[in-house]
C-alpha positions as CSV (number, residue, x, y, z in Angstrom):
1,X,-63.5,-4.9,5.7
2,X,-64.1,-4.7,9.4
3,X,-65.0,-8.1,11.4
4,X,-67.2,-8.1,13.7
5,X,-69.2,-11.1,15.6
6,X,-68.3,-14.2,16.1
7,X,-66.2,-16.8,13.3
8,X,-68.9,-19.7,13.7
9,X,-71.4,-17.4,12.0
10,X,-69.1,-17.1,8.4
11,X,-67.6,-20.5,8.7
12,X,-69.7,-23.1,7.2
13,X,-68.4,-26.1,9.5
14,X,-70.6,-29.1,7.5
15,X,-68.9,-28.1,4.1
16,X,-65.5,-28.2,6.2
17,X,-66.4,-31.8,7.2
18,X,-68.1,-33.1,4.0
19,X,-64.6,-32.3,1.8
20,X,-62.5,-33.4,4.8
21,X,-64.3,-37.3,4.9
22,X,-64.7,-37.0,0.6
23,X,-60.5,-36.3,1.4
24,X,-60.6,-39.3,3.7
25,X,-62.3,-41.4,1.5
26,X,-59.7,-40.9,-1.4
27,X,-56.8,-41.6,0.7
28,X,-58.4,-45.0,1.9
29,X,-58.7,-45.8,-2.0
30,X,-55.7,-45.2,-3.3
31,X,-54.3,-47.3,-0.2
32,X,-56.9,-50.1,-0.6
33,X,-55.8,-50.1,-4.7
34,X,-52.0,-49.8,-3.4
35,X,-52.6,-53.0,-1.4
36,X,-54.1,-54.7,-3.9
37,X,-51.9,-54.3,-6.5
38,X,-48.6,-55.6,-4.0
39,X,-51.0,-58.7,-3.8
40,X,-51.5,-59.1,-7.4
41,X,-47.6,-58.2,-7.9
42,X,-47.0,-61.5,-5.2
43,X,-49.1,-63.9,-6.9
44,X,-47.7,-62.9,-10.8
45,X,-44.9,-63.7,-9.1
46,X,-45.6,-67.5,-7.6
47,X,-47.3,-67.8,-11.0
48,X,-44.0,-67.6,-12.8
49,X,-42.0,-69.0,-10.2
50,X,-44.7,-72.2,-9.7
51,X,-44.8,-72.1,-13.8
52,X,-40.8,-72.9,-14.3
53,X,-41.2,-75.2,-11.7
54,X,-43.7,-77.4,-13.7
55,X,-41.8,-76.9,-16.9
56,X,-38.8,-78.4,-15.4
57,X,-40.4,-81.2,-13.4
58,X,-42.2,-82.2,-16.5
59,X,-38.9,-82.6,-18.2
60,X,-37.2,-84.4,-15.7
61,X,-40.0,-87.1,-15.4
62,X,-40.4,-86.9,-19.5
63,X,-36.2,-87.7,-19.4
64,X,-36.2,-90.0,-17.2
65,X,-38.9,-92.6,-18.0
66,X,-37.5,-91.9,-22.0
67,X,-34.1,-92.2,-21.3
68,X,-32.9,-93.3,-17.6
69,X,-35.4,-95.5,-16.9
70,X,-34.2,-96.9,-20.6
71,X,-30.7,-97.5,-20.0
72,X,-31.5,-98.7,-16.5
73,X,-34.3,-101.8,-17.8
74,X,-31.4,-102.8,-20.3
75,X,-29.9,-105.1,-18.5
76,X,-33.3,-107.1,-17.2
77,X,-34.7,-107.7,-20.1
78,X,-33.6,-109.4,-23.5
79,X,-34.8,-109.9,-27.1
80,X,-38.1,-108.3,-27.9
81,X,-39.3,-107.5,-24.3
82,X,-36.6,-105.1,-23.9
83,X,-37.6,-103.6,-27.3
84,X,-40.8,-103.5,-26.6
85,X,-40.6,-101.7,-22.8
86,X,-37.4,-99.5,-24.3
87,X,-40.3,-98.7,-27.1
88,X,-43.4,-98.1,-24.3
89,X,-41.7,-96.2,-22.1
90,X,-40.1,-94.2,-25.3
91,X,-43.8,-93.6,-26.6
92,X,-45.2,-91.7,-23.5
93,X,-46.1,-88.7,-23.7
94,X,-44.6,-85.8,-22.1
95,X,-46.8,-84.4,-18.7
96,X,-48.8,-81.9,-18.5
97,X,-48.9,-79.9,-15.5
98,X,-51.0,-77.0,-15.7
99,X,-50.2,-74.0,-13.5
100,X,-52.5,-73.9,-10.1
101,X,-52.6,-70.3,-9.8
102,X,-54.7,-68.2,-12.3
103,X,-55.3,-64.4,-12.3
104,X,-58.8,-62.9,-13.0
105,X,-59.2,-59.8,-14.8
106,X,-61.4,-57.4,-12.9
């Protein structure tokens, strides 16, 4: 095969282009999907981390209003008002802190 003329005439320059910005295009995807999932990774993260934070401050309070707080109030009251506040403050219930930070699906 002999070539003769110029290259312009057998190149087809807009099919060149088109799969070069269809290339593009799938780059900018998979980095935009990239991104997004180091975001998602971040906030699982402060979801679990905020989560055993709550759990442990719930505790705390629920120990020390059941038992500190208790022990403490002994000594200033006598007789049935320090049953009945050592029974109050024995009866509440333990908080419920619900986690700030939800995921969506989709």
């Amino acid at each position: 095969m002999v070539f003769t003329g110029n290259a312009k005439d057998y190149i087809d320059e807009d099919y060149y282009k088109e799969a070069y910005i269809q290339h593009i295009k799938t780059q900018e995807r998979i980095a935009i999907r990239a991104i997004l999932s180091k975001h998602e990774m971040t906030i699982q993260a402060l979801q679990k981390e905020l989560g055993s934070k709550l759990s442990n401050a719930s505790k705390e309070v629920f120990s020390y209003h059941s038992e500190n707080l208790v022990t403490q109030l002994k000594g200033a009251f006598e007789g049935k008002t320090a049953d009945s506040a050592e029974q109050y403050l024995k009866s509440i219930p333990k908080l419920n802190l619900q986690n700030p930070i939800k995921l969506t699906e989709g």
